[in-house]
C-alpha positions, 0 to 999 in steps of 0.5 A: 482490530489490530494490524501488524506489520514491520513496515517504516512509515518515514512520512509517505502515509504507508500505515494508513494506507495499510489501515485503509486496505485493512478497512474497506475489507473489512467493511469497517470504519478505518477509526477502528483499525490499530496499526502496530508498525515499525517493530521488527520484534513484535510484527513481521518484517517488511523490507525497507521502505523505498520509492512505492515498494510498501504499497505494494509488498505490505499493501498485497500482505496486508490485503491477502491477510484480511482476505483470509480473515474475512472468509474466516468471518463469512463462514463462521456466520454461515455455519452458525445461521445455515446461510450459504456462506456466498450468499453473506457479504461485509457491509456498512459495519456488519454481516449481510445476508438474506436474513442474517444482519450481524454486527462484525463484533457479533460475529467474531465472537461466533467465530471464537465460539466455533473455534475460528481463528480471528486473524490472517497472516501472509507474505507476499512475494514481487515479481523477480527482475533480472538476476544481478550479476558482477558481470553486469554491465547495464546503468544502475539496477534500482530494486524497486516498484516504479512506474514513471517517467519525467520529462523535461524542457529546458534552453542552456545559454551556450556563453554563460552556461544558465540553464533555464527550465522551460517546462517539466513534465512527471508521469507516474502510473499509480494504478488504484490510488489508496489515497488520492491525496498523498498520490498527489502530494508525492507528485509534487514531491516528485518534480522538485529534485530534478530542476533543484540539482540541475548543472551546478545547481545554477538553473532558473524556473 
């Protein structure tokens, strides 16, 4: 199976988020998936690639995407076997039903057969924020999909201005983490450029 999307993956795991999606929707093994990224030319555009923007905006395109795909298959399989297409789910690999088990392979050739098309495509569009203006007059407007916040405990010697970091302290909601794994490693990330350029640099952990 083939994924498309212009999204840039700089190392944040997005395509094999994207594949993840892609493969538990699917009911098949993520080894399956091909993702085809990054090319602007032959895949669909996807913004850039900034703080947990991806996950969201290609995460919501590819799930809406492979929904569409997988009702295709459902009702194809439906048609050709008199099953009520509610009745049919993916699983483990195949189509499952009251008396119907098809490989998904099986049944994407019934949909070529039943001139069903085998693939999806959406968009999907974030909420709005507010409408930057020139006579804004608010802190920096950051465009992006975050929700966190850091904390942070630290003394100054008030005679040779040393700045030591007692404790820090970062909070990220990530509702249903993908991968828990990289969800952890960008926690990590995270807290280190904050103390790193603290004032001038001279601070100690």
């Amino acid at each position: 199976m083939r994924l498309r999307c212009g999204v840039q993956d700089v190392g944040g795991g997005q395509a094999s988020s994207l594949a993840q999606i892609t493969a538990e929707l699917l009911a098949v093994p993520m080894d399956r998936i091909a993702v085809h990224f990054g090319d602007s030319a032959l895949n669909p555009e996807a913004g850039t690639t900034t703080a947990t923007r991806q996950l969201l905006m290609s995460g919501n395109a590819v799930h809406d995407a492979t929904v569409q795909l997988r009702d295709r298959i459902l009702a194809a399989v439906a048609a050709e076997t008199g099953e009520l297409p509610q009745s049919l789910r993916l699983q483990d690999d195949h189509v499952v039903g009251p008396s119907v088990r098809l490989p998904v392979t099986e049944a994407l050739a019934v949909c070529r057969r039943r001139n069903v098309p085998t693939e999806g495509l959406s968009t999907f569009f974030g909420p709005k924020g507010i409408t930057v203006t020139t006579q804004l007059r608010a802190a920096r407007v950051f465009p992006d999909f975050t929700f966190g916040t850091h904390l942070c405990d630290l003394e100054v010697d008030l005679d040779t201005g040393q700045v030591f970091l007692l404790k820090y302290i970062a909070a990220h909601d990530v509702g249903r983490a993908i991968n828990p794994l990289f969800g952890t490693g960008a926690d990590h990330r995270r807290g280190r450029p904050g103390p790193r350029h603290g004032p001038a640099g001279g601070g100690r952990a």
